[in-house]
N, C-alpha and C positions, 0 to 999 in steps of 0.2 A: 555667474554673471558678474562683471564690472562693469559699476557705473564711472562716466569718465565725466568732470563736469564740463560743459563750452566757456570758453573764452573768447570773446569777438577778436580780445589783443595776438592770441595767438594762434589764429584763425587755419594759416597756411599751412603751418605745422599739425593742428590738430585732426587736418582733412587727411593728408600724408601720412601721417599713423593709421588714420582709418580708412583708406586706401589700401593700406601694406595688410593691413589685418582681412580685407574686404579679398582681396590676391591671395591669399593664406587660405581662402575657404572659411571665414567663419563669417556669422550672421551678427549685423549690428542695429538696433531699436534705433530709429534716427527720428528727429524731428521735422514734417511737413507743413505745411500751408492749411493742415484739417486739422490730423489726430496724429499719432506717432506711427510710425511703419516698420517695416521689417527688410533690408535690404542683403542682399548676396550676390555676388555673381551672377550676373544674369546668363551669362554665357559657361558658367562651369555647372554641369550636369549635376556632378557628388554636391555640391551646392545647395543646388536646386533643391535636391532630395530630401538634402535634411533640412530645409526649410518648411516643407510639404508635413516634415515628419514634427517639428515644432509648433507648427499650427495645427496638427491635427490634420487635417487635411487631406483630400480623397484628390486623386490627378486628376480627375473629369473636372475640375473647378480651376479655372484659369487667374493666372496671376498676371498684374499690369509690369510695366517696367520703366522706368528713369532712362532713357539715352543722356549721352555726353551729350546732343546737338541735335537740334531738327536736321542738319544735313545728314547725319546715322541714322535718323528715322527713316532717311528717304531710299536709304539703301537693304533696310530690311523688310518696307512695309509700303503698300501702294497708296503713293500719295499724292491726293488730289490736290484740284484746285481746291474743291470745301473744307479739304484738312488747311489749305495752304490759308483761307481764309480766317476759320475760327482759331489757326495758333497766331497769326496777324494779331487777334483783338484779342484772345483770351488766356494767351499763354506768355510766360510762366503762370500759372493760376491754378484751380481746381476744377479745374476739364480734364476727363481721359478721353484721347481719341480712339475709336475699336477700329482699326484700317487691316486690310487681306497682310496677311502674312506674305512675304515675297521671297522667302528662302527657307531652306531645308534644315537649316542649323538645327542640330539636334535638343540642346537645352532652347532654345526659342521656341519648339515645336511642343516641347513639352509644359512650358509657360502656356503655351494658346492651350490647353488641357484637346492636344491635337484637334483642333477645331478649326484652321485654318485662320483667323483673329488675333491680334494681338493689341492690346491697350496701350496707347503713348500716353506719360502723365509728366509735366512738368514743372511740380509746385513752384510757388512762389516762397523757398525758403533757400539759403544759398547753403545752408547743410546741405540739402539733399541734392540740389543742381552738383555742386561741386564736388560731393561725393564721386558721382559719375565724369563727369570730367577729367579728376584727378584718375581716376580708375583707365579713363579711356574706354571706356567699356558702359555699358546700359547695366542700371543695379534693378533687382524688383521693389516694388510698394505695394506690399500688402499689408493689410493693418497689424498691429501687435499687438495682437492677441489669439490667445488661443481660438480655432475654431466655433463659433456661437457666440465667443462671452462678448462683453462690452468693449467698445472701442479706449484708447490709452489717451489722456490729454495731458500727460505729467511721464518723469523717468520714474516716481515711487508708484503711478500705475501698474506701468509696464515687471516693473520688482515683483509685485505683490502678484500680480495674477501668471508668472511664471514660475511663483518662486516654489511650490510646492510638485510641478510637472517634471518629467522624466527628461524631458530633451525642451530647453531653452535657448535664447540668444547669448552669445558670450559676452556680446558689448551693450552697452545700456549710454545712451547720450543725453545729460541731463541737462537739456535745452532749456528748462522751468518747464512752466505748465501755460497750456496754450489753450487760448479761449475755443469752448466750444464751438465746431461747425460742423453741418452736415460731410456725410463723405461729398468726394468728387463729384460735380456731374458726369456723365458717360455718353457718349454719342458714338453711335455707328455709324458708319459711312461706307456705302457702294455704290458704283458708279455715280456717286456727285447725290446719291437719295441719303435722308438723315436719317435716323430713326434714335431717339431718344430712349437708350435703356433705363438711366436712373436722373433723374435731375436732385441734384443738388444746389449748391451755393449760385449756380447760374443757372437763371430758369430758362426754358425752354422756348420762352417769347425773346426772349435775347441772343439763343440761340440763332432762329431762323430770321430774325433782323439781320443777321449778320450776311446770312446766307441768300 
């Protein structure tokens, strides 16, 4: 593992390197709007895999993902007016939308842990936005950390509870340490119906205010 430290001054540059490394296939601990994450290629399969394989990780358990754009979300995932509404008020933030899968892409498919779903999440931190952006491509956010343990709010977290496991992240992005928050809230949405799986930082009365 290399920790890289952030520099706001050389912002541009330091997305671009990890980008290039993100295109290479390797997995980078990035800093979110909650806890630290785990990003790859959303779209390269060998990716995926050993992502799965560094979390521990069973495929029947699905992983969210970072698009470059709500307009890329609209092209892989059926999106409503209700998604159109709660990313109006709550997005960039700590909402994940769960919206129908709309294509057959094979690492996407294997993201929804083939369940037809796939989770849109767009923190509110310009690491992780831009990470995708520069990528051009959707990264995943799953948390960093091994399967079970505790969620990461520092890069010396993320160190320490990979540091003794067989298959780790290669890149470690040492954002500091970020004030505790719940995960994400999560909301599913079919045909315009909500169904709240996890509430988090946005409660569920805020939610359907919206709605």
């Amino acid at each position: 593992m290399i920790a890289l430290d952030y520099n706001p001054k050389f912002h541009k540059k330091f997305i671009h390197a990890c980008a290039g490394a993100l295109k290479s296939g390797k997995i980078i601990a990035y800093p979110t709007d909650t806890s630290y994450g785990l990003a790859v290629d959303a779209t390269n399969i060998k990716a995926i895999k050993k992502l799965y394989r560094v979390k521990g990780r069973n495929f029947n358990k699905p992983v969210h993902i970072i698009p470059p754009s709500i307009g890329y979300s609209k092209n892989i995932v059926r999106w409503d007016k209700s998604a159109n509404r709660l990313a109006k008020k709550f997005l960039p933030g700590p909402l994940t939308l769960v919206l129908p899968l709309n294509t057959k892409h094979l690492a996407l498919s294997t993201l929804s842990a083939k369940s037809g779903w796939l989770g849109i999440r767009m923190p509110k931190n310009n690491i992780a936005l831009d990470l995708a952006k520069e990528l051009g491509r959707p990264i995943t956010t799953t948390s960093a950390n091994v399967s079970g343990g505790q969620d990461c709010y520092s890069s010396a977290d993320v160190l320490k509870q990979f540091k003794n496991q067989k298959f780790r992240p290669e890149v470690v992005i040492n954002f500091g340490r970020l004030p505790k928050r719940k995960p994400s809230t999560v909301v599913k949405i079919q045909n315009s119906q909500i169904e709240i799986l996890r509430q988090g930082p946005i409660t569920s009365k805020q939610i359907f205010n919206v709605i």
